[in-house]
MARKOLLUM-656864 format. One record per residue: residue in three letters; x, y, z of N, C-alpha, C, O in turn. Coordinates in steps of 0.2 Angstrom, whole numbers, plus 2048, in hexadecimal, padded with zeros to 3 digits. Atoms other than C-alpha are relative to their C-alpha. Layout:
<sites>
ALA|X|Y|Z|X|Y|Z|X|Y|Z|X|Y|Z
...
</sites>
This chain:
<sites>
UNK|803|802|807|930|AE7|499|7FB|7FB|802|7FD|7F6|805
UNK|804|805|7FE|920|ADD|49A|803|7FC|7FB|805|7FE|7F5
UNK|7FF|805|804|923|ACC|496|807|7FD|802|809|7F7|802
UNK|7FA|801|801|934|ACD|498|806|7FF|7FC|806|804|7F8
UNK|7FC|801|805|941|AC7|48E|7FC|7FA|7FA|7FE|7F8|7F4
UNK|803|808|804|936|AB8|487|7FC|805|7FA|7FB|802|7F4
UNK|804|7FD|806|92A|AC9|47D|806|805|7FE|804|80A|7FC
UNK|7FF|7FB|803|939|AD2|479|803|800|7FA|807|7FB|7F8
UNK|800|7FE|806|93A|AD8|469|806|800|7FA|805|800|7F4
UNK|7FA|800|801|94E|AD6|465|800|7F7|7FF|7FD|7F4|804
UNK|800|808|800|950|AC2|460|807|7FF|802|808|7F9|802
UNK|7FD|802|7FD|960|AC4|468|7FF|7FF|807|802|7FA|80A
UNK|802|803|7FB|958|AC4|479|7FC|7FA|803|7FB|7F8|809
UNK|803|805|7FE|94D|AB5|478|803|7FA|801|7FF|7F5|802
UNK|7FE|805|7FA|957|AA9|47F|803|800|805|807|7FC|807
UNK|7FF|7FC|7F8|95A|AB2|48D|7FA|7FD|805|7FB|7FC|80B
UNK|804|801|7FC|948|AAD|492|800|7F9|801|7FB|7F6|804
UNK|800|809|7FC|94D|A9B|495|802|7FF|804|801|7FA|807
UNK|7FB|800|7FD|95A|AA0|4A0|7FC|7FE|807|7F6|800|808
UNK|805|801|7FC|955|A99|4B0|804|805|809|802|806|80E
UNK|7F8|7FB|7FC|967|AA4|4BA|802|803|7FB|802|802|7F5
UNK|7FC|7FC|805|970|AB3|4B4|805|7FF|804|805|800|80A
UNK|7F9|802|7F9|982|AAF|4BD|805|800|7FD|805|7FF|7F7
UNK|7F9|801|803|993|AAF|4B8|801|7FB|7FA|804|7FD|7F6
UNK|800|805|803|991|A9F|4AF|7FE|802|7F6|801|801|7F1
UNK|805|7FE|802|982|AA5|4A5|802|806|7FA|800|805|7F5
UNK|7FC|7FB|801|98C|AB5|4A1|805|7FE|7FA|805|7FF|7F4
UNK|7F9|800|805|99C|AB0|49B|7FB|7FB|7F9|7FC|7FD|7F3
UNK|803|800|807|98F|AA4|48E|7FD|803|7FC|7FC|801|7F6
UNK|802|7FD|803|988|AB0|489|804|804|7FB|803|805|7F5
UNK|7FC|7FC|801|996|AB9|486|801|7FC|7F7|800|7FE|7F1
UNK|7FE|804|804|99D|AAA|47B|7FB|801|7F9|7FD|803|7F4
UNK|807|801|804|98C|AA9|470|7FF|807|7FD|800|808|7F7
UNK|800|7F6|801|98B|ABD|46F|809|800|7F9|808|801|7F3
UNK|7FA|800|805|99E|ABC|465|800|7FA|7FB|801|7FB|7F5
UNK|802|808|807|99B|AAC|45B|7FA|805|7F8|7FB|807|7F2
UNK|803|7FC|803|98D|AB5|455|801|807|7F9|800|808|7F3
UNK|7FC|7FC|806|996|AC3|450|804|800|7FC|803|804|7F7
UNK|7FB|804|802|9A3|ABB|448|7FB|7FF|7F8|7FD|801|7F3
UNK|803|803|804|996|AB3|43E|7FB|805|7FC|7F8|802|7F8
UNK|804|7FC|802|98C|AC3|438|806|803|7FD|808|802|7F7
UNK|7FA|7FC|803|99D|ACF|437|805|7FE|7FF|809|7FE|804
UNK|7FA|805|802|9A9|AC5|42E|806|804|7FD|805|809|7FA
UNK|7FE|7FB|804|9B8|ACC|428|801|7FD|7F9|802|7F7|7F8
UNK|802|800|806|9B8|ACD|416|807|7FB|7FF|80D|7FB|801
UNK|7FA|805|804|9C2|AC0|40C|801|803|7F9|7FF|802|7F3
UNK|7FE|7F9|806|9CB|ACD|401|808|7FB|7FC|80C|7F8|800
UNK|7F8|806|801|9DC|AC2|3F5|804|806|803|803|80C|803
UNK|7FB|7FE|7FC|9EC|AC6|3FE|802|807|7FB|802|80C|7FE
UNK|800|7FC|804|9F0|AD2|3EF|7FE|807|801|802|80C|801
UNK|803|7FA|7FE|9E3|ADF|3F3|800|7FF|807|7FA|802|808
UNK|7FE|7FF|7F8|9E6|ADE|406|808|804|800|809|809|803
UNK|7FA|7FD|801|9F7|AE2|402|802|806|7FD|806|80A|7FE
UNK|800|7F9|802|9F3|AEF|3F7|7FF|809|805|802|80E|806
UNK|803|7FA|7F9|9E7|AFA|404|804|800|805|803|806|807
UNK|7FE|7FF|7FA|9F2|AF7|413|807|802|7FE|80C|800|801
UNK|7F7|7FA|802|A02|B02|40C|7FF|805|7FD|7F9|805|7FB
UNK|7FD|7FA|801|A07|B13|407|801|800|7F8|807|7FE|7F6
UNK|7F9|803|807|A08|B13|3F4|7FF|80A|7FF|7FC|80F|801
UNK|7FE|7FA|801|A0E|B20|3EB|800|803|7F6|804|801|7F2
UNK|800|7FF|806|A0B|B29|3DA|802|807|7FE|7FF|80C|7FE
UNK|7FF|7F9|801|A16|B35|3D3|804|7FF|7FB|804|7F9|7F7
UNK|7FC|7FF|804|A23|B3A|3C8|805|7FB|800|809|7F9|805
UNK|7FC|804|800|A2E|B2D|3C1|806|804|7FC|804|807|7F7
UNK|7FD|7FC|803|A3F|B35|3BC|805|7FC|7FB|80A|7FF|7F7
UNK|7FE|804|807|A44|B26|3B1|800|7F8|800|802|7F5|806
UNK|801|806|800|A41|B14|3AD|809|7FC|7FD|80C|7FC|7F7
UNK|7F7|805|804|A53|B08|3AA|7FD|7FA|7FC|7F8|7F8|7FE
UNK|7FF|807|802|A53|AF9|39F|7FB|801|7F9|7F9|806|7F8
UNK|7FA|805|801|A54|AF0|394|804|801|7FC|803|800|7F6
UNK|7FA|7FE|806|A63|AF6|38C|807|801|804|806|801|80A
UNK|7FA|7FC|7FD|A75|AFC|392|7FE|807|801|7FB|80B|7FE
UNK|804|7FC|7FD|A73|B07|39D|806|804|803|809|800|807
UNK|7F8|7FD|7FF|A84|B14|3A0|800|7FD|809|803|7F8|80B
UNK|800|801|7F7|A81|B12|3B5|7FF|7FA|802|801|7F8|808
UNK|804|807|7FB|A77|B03|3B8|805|7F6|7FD|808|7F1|800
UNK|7F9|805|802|A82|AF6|3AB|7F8|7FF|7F9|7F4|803|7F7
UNK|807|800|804|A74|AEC|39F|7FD|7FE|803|7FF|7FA|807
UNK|806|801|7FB|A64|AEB|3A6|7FD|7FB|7FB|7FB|7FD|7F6
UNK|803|806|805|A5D|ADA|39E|7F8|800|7FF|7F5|805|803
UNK|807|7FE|802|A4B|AD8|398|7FD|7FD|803|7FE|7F7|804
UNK|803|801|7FB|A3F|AD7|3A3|800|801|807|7FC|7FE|80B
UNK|800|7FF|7F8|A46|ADF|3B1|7FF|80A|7FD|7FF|80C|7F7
UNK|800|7F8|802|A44|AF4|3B2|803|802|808|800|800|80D
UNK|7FF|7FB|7FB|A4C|AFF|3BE|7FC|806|803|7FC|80B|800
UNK|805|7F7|802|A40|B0D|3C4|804|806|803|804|806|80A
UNK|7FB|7F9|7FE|A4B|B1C|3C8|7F9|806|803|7F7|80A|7FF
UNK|804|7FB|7FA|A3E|B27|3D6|803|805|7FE|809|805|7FE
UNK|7FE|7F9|800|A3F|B3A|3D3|802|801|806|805|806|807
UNK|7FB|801|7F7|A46|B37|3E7|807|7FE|7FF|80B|7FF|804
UNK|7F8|800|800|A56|B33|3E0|7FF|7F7|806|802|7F6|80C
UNK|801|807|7FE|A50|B1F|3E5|7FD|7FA|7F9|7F9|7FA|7F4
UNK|800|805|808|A51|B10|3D8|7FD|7F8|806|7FF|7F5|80B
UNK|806|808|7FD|A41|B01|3DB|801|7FD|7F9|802|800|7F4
UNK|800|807|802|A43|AF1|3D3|7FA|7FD|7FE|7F7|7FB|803
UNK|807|803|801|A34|AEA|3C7|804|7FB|7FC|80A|7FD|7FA
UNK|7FF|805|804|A35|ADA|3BD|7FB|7FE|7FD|7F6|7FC|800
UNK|808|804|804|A28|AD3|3B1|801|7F7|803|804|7F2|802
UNK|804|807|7FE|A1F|AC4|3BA|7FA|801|7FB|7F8|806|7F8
UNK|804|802|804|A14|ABC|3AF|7FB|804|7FD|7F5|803|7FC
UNK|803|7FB|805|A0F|ACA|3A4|800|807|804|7FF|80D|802
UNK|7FF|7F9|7FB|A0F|AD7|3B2|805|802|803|807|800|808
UNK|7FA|7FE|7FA|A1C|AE1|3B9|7FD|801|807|7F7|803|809
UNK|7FE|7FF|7F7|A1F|AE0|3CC|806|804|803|80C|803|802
UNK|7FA|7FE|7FA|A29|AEB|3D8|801|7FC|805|7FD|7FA|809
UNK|7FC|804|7F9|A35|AE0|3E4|7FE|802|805|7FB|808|806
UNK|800|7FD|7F7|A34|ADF|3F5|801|7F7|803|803|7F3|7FE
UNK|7FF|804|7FB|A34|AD1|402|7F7|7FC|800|7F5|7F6|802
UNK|809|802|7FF|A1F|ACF|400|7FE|804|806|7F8|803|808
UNK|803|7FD|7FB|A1E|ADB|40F|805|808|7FF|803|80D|802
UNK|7FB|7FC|801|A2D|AE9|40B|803|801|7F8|804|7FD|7F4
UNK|800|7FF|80B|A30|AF1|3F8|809|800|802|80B|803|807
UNK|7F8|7FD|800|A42|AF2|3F7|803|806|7FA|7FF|807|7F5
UNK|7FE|7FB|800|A4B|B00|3F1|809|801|801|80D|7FD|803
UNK|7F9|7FF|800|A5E|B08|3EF|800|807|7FE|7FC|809|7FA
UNK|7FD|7FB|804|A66|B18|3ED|806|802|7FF|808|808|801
UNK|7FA|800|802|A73|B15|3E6|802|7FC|7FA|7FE|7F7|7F9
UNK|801|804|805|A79|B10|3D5|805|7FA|801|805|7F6|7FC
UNK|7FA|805|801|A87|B04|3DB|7FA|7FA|801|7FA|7F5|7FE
UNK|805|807|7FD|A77|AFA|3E3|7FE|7FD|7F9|7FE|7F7|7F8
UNK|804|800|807|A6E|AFC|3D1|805|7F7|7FE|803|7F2|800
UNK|7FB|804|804|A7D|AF4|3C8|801|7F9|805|803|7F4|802
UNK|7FF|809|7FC|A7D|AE4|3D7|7FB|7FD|7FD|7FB|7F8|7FA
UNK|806|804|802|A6B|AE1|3D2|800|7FE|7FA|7FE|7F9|7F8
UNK|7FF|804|809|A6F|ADE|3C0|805|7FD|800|806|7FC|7FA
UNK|7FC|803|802|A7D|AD5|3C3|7FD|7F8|804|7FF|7F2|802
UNK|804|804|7FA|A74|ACA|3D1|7FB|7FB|7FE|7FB|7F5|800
UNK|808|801|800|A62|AC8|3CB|801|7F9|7FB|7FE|7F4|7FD
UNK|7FF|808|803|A67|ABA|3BD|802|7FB|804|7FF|7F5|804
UNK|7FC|806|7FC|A71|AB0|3C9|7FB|7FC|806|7FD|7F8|809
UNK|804|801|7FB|A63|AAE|3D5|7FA|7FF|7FD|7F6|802|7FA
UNK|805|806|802|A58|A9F|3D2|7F9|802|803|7F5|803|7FF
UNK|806|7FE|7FC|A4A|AA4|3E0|800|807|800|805|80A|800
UNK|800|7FA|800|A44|AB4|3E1|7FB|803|805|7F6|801|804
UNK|804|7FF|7FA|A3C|ABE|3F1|7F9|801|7FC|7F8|802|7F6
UNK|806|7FF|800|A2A|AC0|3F1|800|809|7FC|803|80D|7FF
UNK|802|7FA|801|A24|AD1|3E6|7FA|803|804|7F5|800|807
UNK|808|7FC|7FC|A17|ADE|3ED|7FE|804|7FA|801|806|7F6
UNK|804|7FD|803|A0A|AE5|3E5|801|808|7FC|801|80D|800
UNK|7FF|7F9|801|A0C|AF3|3DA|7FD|801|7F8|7F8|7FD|7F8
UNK|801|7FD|803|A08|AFA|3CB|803|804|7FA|804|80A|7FC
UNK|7F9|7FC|804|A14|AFF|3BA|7FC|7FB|7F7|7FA|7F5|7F6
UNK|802|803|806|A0C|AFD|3A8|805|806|7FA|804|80C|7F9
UNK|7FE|7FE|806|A17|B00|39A|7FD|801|7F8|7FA|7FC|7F5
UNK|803|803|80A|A12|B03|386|808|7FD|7FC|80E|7FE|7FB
UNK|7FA|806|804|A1C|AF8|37C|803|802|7FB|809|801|7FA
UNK|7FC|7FC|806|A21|B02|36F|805|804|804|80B|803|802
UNK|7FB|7FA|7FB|A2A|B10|37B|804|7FE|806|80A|800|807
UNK|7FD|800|7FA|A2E|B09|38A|7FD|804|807|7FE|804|80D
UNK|800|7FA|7F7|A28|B17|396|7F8|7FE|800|7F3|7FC|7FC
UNK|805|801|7FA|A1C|B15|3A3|7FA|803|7FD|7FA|808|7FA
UNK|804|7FD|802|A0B|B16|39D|7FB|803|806|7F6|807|805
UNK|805|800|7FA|A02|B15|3AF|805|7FB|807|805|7F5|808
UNK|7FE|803|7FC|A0C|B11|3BE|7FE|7FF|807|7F9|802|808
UNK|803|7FE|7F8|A09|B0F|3D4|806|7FC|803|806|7F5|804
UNK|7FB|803|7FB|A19|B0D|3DF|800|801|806|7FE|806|809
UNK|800|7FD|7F9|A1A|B0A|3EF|805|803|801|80A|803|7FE
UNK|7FE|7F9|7FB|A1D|B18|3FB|808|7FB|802|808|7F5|804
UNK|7FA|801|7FB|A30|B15|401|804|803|802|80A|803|802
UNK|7FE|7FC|7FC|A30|B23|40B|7FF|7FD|808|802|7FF|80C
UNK|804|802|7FA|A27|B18|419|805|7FA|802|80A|7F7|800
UNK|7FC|805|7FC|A2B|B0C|425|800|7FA|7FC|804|7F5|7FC
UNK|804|807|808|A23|AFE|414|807|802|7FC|808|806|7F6
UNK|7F9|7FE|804|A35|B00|40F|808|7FD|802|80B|7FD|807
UNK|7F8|801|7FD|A48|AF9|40D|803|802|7FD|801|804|7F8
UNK|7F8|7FE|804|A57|AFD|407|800|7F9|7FE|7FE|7F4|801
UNK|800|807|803|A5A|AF0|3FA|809|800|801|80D|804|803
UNK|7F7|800|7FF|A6C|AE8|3FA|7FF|7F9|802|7FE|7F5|7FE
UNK|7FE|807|7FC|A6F|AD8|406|7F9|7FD|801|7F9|7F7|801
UNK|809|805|802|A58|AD3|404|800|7FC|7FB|7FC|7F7|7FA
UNK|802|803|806|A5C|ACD|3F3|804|7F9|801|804|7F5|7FD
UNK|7FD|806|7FF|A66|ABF|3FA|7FD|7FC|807|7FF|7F7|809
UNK|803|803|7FF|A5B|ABB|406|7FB|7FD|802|7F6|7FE|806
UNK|804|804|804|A52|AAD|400|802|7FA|800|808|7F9|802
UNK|7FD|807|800|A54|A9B|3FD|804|7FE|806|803|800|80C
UNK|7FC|803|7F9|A61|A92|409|803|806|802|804|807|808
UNK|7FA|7FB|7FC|A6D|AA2|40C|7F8|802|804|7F7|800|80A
UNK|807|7FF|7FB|A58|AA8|412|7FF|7FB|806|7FF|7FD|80C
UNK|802|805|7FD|A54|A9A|41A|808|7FF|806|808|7FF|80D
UNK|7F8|7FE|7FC|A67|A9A|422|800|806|806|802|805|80C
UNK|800|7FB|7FC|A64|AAB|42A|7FB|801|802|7FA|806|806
UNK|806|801|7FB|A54|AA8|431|801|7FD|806|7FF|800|80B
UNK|7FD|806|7FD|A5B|A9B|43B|805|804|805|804|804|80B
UNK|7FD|7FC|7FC|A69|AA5|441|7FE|806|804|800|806|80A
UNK|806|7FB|7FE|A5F|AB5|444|7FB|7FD|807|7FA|7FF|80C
UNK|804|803|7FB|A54|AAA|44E|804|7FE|808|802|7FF|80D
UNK|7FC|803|7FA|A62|AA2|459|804|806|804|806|805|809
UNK|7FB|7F8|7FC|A6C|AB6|45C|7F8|800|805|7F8|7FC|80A
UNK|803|7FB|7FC|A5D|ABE|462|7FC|7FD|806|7F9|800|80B
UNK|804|806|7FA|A57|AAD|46D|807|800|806|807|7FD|80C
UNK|7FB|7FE|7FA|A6A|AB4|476|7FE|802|807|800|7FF|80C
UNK|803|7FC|7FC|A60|ABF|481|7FA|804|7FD|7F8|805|7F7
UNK|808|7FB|802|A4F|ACB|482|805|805|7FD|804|806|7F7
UNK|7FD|7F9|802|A5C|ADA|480|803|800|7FA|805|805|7F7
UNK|7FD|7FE|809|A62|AD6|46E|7FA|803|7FC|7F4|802|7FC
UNK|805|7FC|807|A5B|AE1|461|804|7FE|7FA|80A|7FC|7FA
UNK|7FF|800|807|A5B|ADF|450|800|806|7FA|7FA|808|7FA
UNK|800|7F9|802|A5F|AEF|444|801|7FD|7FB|803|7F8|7FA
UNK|7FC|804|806|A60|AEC|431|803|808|7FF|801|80D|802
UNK|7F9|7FC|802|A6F|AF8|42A|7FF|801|7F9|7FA|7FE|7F7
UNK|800|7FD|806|A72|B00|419|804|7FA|7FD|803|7F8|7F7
UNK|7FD|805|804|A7D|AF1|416|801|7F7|804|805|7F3|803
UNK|7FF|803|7FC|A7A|AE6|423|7FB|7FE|806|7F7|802|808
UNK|806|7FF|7F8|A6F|ADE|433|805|801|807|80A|7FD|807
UNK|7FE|7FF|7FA|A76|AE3|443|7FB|7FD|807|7F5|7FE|808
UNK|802|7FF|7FB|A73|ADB|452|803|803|807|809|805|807
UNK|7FA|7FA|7FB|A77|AE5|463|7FC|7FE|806|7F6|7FC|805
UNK|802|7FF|7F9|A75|AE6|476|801|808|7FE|7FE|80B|7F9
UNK|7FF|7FA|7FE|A7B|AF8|47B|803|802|7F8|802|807|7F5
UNK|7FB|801|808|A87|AF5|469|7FF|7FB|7FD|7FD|7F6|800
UNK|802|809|803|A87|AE8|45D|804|7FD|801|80A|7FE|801
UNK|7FA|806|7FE|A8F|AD8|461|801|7FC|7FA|805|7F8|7FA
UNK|800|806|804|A8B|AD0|450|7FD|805|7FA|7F8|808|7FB
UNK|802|7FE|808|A89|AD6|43E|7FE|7FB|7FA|802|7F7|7F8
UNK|7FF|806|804|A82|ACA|431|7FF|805|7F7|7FA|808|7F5
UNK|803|7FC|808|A85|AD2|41C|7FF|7FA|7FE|803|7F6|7FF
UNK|803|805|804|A7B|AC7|413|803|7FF|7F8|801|802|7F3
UNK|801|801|807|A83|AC0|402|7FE|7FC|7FC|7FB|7F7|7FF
UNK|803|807|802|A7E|AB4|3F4|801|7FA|802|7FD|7F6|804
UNK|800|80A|7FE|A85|AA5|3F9|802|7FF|808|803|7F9|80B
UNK|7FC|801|7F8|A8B|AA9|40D|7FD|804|802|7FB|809|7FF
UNK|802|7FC|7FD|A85|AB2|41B|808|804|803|80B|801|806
UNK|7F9|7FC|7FB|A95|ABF|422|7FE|803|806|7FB|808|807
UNK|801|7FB|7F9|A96|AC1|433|804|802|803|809|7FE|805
UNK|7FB|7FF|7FC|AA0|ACD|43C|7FF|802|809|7FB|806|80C
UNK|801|801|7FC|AA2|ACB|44B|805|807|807|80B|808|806
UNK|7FC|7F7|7FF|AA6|ADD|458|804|7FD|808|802|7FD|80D
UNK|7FD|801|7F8|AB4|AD6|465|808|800|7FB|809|800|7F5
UNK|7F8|801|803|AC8|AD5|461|802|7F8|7FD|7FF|7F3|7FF
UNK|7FE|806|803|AD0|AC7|456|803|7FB|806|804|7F5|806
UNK|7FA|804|7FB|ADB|AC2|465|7FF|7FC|805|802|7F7|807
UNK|804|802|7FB|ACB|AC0|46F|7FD|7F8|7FF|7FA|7F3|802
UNK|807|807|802|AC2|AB2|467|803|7FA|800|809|7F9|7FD
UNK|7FA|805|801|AC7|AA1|469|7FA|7FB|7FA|7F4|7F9|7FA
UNK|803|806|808|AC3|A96|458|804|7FC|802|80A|7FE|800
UNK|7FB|807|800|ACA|A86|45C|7FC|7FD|7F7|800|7F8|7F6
UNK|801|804|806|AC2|A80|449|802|807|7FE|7FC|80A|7FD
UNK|7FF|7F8|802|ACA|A93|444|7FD|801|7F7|800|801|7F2
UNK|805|7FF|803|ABB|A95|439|800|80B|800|7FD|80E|7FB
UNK|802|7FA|800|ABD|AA8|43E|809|804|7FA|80F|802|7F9
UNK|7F9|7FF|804|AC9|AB4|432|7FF|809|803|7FA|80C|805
UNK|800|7FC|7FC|AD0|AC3|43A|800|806|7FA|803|805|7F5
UNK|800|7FA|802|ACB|AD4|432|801|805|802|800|80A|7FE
UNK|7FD|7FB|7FE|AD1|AE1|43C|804|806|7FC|803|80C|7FE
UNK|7FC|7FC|805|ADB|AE9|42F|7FD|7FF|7F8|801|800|7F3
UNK|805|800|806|ACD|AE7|422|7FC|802|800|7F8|801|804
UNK|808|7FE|800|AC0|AF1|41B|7FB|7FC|7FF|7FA|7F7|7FB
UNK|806|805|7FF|AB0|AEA|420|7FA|805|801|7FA|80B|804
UNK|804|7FA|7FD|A9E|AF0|422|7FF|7F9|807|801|7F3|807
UNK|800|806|7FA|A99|AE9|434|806|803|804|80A|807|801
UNK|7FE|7FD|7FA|AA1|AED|445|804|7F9|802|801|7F4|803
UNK|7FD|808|7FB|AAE|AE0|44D|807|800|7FA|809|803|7F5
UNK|7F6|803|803|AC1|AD9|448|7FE|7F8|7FB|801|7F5|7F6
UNK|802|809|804|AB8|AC5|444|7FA|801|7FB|7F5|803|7FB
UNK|807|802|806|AB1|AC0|435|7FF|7F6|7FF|802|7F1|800
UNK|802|807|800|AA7|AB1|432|7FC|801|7FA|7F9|806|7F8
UNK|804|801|806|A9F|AA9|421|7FE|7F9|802|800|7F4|803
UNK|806|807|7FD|A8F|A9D|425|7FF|7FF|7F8|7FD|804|7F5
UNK|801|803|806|A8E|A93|416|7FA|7FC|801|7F5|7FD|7FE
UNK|806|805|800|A82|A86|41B|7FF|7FE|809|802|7FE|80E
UNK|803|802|7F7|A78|A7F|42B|806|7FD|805|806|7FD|80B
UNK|7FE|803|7FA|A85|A74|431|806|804|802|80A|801|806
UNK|7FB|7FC|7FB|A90|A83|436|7FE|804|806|802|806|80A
UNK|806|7FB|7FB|A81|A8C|440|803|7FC|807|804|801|80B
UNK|7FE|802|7F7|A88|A83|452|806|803|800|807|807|804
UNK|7F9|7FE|7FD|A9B|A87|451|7FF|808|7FE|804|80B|800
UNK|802|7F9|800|A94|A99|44C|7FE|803|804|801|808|806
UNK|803|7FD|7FC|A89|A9C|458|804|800|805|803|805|809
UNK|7FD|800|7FC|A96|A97|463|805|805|800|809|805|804
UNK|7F9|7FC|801|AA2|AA4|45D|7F9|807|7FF|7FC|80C|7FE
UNK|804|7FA|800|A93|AB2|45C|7FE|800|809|7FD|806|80B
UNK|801|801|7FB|A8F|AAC|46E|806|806|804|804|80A|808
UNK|7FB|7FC|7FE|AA1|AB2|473|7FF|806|7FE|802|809|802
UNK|801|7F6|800|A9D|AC5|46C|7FD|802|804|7FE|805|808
UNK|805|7FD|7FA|A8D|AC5|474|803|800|807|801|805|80A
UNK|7FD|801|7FC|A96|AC1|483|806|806|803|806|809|809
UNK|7FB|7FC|801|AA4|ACD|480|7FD|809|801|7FF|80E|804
UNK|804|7F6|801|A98|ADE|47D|7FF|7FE|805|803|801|809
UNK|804|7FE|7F6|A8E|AD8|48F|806|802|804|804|807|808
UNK|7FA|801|7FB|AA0|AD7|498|803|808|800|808|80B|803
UNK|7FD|7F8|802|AA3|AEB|491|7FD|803|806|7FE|809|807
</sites>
C-alpha cells in the first residue's frame, strides 16, 4: 500500500503508523485496544431482567383444562383469593398468585414449579397462608375477566423442559429453613468432588455410588435421613431417632431434624459418618 498505514483509509489502522516495533509486546496492545473498542461499539443490550427471562425459556400456550379457586374445591380443599390453581391439559397443576394486580406463575425465579398430583394441590393451600416469605415468581402471563373467572389470555411456561420442578419441598425453601439448606448443601457436597446432587419427587439425594444422605425439606426443619444402620451410628448428643421400621421417603435407618444453625456441626458430623459408611461398601 502506498503510504502505508499512515494513508490507509480504515481509521482503525492509523495508529499503527506511529508504531515504531511490531513485536509481541506491540501485539498483545493491540490486542487489548482492538477489544475495548469492541466492547465499546457492541454493547450488550440493557434489556429489565423480566424480558430477559421471558426470551431465554420455553413458554408454552395451549389448552387449559380448568382454572381452581377461589372457592371450595371437591379435590384441592378452598382455594383462597388470590391464589388460582391452573390444572394443564398434561394432567400438571401451576401455581399463580395475584402480585400487585398481576397474576404470576410460581417458581424459584429460575424453575416454574409444578405438581401432578392432587395430594400436592391440597399442601399448597394449606401452606401458602402460613408462609410469611415467598420464593421469587417467573414471568408469565394469565388474565382473567372479572365477571367469569376464565382465562381470557394466558402464557405458561413450558414444564416439559429441563425450566422445570416438581413443586413440593421448593415451597419451604426460603427464609431461614432456605437459608439453613444452603448452608448444609454447601458443606455435603465440599465432602468430596464425587458427591452428586439429585433433586427427587419428594426429596434432595445426595450420593456417591448410592445415596449417603437425604434431605425432605419441611416448614420449620430440614429431615435428614441418613442411608447406614441405627446400630451404626454413634450420637453421643443422641440427636438421631432410629427409623428403620418406619415409613419414610429417603434411603437409610437415621433420621435427623435441623432446626436451626447451631445444630449444623453435630450434623455434619453424623452425616460425615454415612458418607464414610457408603465409601467403606
Amino acid at each position: 500500500m502506498k503510504g502505508g498505514f499512515a494513508e490507509s483509509p480504515l481509521a482503525l489502522n492509523h495508529e499503527l503508523a506511529t508504531l515504531d516495533h511490531w513485536n509481541q509486546e506491540t501485539i498483545e496492545r493491540r490486542i487489548e485496544e482492538l477489544a475495548y473498542l469492541a466492547c465499546e461499539v457492541w454493547q450488550i443490550p440493557q434489556l429489565p431482567s423480566a424480558i430477559i427471562r421471558r426470551y431465554s425459556r420455553s413458554w408454552k400456550k395451549g389448552a387449559l383444562a380448568d382454572i381452581i379457586g377461589p372457592a371450595e374445591y371437591p379435590r384441592a380443599g378452598f382455594v383462597p383469593k388470590g391464589v388460582r390453581i391452573i390444572q394443564g391439559a398434561e394432567q400438571r397443576f401451576y401455581l399463580f398468585r395475584l402480585v400487585e394486580g398481576e397474576w404470576k406463575q410460581y417458581g424459584d425465579g429460575v424453575n416454574v414449579w409444578y405438581t401432578e398430583t392432587w395430594q400436592n394441590v391440597r399442601q399448597w393451600i394449606r401452606d401458602i397462608p402460613t408462609i410469611d416469605e415467598v420464593s421469587e415468581v417467573v414471568e408469565s402471563q394469565l388474565v382473567l375477566s372479572e365477571d367469569s373467572g376464565e382465562a381470557l389470555d394466558y402464557l405458561i411456561l413450558e414444564s416439559a423442559s429441563k425450566n422445570s420442578s416438581r413443586i413440593g419441598y421448593h415451597l419451604y425453601l426460603q427464609g431461614e429453613i432456605g437459608a439453613l439448606f444452603e448452608e448444609i448443601d454447601k458443606r455435603i457436597l465440599a465432602l468430596s468432588e464425587q458427591v452428586r446432587r439429585e433433586e427427587q419427587k419428594h426429596y434432595i439425594a445426595y450420593k456417591l455410588d448410592s445415596n449417603f444422605v437425604d434431605i425432605e425439606p419441611k416448614r420449620k426443619s430440614l429431615k435428614l435421613i441418613l442411608n447406614m444402620p441405627f446400630t451404626a451410628i454413634k450420637d453421643p448428643k443422641e440427636i438421631c431417632r432410629d427409623v428403620t421400621n418406619i415409613g419414610h421417603y429417603g434411603n437409610g435407618d437415621v433420621e435427623i431434624r435441623l432446626t436451626d444453625f447451631n445444630q449444623l456441626d453435630d450434623t455434619m458430623m453424623l452425616v460425615q459418618q454415612a458418607f464414610l459408611w457408603r465409601m467403606q461398601l
